[in-house]
C-alpha positions as CSV (number, residue, x, y, z in Angstrom):
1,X,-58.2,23.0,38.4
2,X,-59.5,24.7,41.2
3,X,-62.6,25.9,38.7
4,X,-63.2,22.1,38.0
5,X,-63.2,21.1,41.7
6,X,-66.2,24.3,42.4
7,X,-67.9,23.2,39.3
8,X,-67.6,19.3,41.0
9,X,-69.4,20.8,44.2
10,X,-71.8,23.4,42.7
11,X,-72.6,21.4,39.5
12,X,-71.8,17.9,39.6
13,X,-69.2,15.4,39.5
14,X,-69.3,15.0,35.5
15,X,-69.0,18.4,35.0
16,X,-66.1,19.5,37.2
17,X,-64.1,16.3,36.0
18,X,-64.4,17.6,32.1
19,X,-63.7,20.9,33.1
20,X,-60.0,19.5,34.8
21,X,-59.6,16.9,32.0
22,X,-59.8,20.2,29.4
23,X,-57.7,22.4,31.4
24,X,-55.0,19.4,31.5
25,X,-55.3,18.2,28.2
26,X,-54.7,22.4,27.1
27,X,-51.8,22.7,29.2
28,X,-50.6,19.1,28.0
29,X,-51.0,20.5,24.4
30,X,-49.3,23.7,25.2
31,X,-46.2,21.5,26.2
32,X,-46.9,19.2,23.1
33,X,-46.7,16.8,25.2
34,X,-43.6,16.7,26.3
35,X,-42.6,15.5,22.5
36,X,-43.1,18.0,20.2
37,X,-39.4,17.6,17.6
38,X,-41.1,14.0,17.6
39,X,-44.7,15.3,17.0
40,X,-44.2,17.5,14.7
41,X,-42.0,15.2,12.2
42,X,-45.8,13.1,12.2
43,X,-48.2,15.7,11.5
44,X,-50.8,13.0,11.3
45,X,-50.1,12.2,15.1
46,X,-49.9,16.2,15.5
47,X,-53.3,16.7,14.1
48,X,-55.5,13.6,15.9
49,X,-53.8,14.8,19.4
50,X,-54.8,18.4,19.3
51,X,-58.1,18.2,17.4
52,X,-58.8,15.5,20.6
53,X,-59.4,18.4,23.1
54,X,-62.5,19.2,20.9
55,X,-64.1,16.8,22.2
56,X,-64.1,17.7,26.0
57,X,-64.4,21.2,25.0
58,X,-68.3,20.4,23.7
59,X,-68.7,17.4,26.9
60,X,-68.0,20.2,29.0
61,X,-70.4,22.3,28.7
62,X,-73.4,19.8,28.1
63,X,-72.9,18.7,31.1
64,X,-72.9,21.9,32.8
65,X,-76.0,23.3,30.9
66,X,-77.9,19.6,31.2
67,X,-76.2,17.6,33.8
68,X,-74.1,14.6,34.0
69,X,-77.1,12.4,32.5
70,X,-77.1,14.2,28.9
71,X,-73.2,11.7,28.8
72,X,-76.2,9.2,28.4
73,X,-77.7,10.7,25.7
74,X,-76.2,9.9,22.0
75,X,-76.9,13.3,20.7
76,X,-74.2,14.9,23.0
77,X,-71.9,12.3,21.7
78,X,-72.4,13.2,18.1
79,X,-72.7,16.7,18.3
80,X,-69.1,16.2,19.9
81,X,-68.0,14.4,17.0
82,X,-69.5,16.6,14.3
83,X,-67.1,19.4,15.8
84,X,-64.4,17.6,15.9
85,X,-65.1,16.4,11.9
86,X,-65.4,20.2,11.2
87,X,-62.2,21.0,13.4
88,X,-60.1,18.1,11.7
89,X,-60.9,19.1,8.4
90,X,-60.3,23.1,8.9
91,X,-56.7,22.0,10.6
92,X,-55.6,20.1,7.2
93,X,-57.6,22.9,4.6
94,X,-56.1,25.3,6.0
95,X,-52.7,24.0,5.0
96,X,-52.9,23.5,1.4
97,X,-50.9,26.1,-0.6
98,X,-48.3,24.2,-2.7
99,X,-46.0,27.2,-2.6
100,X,-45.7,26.7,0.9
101,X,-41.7,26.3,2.1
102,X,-40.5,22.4,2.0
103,X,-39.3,23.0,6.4
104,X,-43.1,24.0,7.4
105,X,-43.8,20.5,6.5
106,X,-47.7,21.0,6.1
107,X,-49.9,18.0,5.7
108,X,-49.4,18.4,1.8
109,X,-46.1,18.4,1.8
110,X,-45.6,15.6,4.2
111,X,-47.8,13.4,3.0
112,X,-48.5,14.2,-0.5
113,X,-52.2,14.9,-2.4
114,X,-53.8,11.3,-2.1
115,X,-52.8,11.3,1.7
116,X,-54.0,14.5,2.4
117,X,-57.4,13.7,0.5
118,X,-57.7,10.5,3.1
119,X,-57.2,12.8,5.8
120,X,-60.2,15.5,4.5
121,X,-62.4,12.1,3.8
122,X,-61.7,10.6,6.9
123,X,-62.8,14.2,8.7
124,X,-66.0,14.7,6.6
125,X,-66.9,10.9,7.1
126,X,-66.6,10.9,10.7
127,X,-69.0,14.9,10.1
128,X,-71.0,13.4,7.9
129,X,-72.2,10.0,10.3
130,X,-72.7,12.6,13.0
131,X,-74.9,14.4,11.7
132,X,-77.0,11.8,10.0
133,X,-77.6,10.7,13.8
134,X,-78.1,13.8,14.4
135,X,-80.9,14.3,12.1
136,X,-79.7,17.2,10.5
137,X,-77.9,16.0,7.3
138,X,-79.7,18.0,5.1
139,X,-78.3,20.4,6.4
140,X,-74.7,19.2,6.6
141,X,-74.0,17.2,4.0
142,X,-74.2,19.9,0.9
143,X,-71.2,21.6,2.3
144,X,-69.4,18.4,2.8
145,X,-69.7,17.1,-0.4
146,X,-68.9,20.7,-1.4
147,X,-65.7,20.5,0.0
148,X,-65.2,17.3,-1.1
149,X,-65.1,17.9,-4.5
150,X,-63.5,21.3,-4.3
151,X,-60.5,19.7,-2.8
152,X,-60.7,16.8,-5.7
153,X,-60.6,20.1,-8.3
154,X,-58.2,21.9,-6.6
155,X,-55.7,18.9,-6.4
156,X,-56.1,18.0,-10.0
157,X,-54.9,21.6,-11.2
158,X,-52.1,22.1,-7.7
159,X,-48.8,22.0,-8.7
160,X,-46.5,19.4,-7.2
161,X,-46.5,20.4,-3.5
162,X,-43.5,22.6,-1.9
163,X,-43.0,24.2,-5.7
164,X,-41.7,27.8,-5.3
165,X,-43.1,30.2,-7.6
166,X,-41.2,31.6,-9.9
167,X,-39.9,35.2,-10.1
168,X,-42.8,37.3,-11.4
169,X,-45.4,34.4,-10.9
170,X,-48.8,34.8,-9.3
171,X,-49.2,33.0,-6.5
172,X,-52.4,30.4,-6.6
173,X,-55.5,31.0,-4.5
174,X,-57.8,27.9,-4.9
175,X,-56.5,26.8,-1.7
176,X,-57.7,29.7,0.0
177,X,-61.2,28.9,-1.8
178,X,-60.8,25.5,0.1
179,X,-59.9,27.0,3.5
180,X,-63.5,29.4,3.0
181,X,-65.5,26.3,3.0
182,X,-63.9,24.8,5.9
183,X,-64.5,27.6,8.1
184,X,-67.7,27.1,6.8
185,X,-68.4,24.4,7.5
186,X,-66.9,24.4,11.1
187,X,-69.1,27.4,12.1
188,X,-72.0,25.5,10.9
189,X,-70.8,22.7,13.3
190,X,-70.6,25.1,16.3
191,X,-73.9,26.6,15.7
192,X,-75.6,23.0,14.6
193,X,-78.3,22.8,17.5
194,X,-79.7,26.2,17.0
195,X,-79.7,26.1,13.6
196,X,-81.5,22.6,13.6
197,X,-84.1,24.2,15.4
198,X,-84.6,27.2,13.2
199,X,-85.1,24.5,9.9
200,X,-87.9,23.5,12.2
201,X,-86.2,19.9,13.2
202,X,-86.5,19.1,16.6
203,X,-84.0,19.5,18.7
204,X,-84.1,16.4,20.2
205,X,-84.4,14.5,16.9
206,X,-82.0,12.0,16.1
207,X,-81.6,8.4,14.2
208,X,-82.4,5.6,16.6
209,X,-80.8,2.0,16.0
């Protein structure tokens, strides 16, 4: 808080306000909210609130490094919601062994294969607009569709989710071939601008509409 209220003074207004806003929002998470028994029984709800924060967490510091006018500027926008498509979608592909125990009530065993898909599609949709705008979808959307189809193959040959494995059975890894693209993919997201500028895009390029 207090760092917010220097950053208000020394920076400006924009900047000390996001710092606050993530500070609160971490402490809010930290709590879950004050519901987390009634969170967690809706990991859909669990996952949109705490991917959220991803949001202020790349705000924050564009408006420290450029000032409150870069909130006017659609690239900062974007570039917040291609991390938060890459954070989304490492949350749920991290969580896809099948073997996993029925009480840890993953996002596959909640909500089934097709479900779970949605969620990944809706994640690398919301990636994949951002960085069209952001000019840099050659870049990104390889990987996406990547993933996309990896998770279509590894569903196809998963076992029914929260199966146990048998005594003496191996215990499947295509998941964890899943999770490696995700993090991936969301390291790509966190190092998008400087890597746009070493394909030799400019960093200020972006779709116009």
């Amino acid at each position: 808080m207090i760092n917010g209220i220097v950053l208000a003074i020394v920076e400006n207004l924009a900047c000390g306000l996001l710092c606050i806003a993530t500070t609160l929002y971490y402490y809010a998470m930290f709590k879950e909210f004050g519901c987390g028994h009634w969170l967690s029984a809706r990991p859909i709800l669990y996952v949109i609130t705490h991917q959220l924060v991803v949001l202020l967490m790349v705000l924050f510091p564009v408006t420290a490094f450029h000032g409150a006018s870069s909130l006017k500027h659609i690239l900062a926008w974007h570039a917040a919601l291609l991390q938060f498509g890459g954070s989304f979608t490492f949350e749920v592909c991290r969580k896809l062994d099948p073997t996993a125990h029925v009480a840890l009530g993953t996002y596959l065993i909640a909500y089934g294969k097709f479900k779970t898909f949605l969620m990944i599609l809706f994640a690398v949709v919301v990636g994949a607009w951002a960085s069209y705008v952001m000019a840099v979808e050659i870049i990104m959307w390889p990987f996406l569709g990547f993933l996309l189809l990896s998770v279509l193959v590894l569903f196809a040959k998963q076992r029914a989710p929260g199966t146990p494995l048998a005594v003496g059975e191996t215990a499947p890894k295509g998941h964890k071939t899943v999770e490696l693209i995700c993090t991936l993919i969301t390291l790509l997201t966190m190092y998008i601008v400087p890597i746009k500028i070493w394909s030799g895009v400019p960093k200020t390029a972006m779709r116009t509409f």
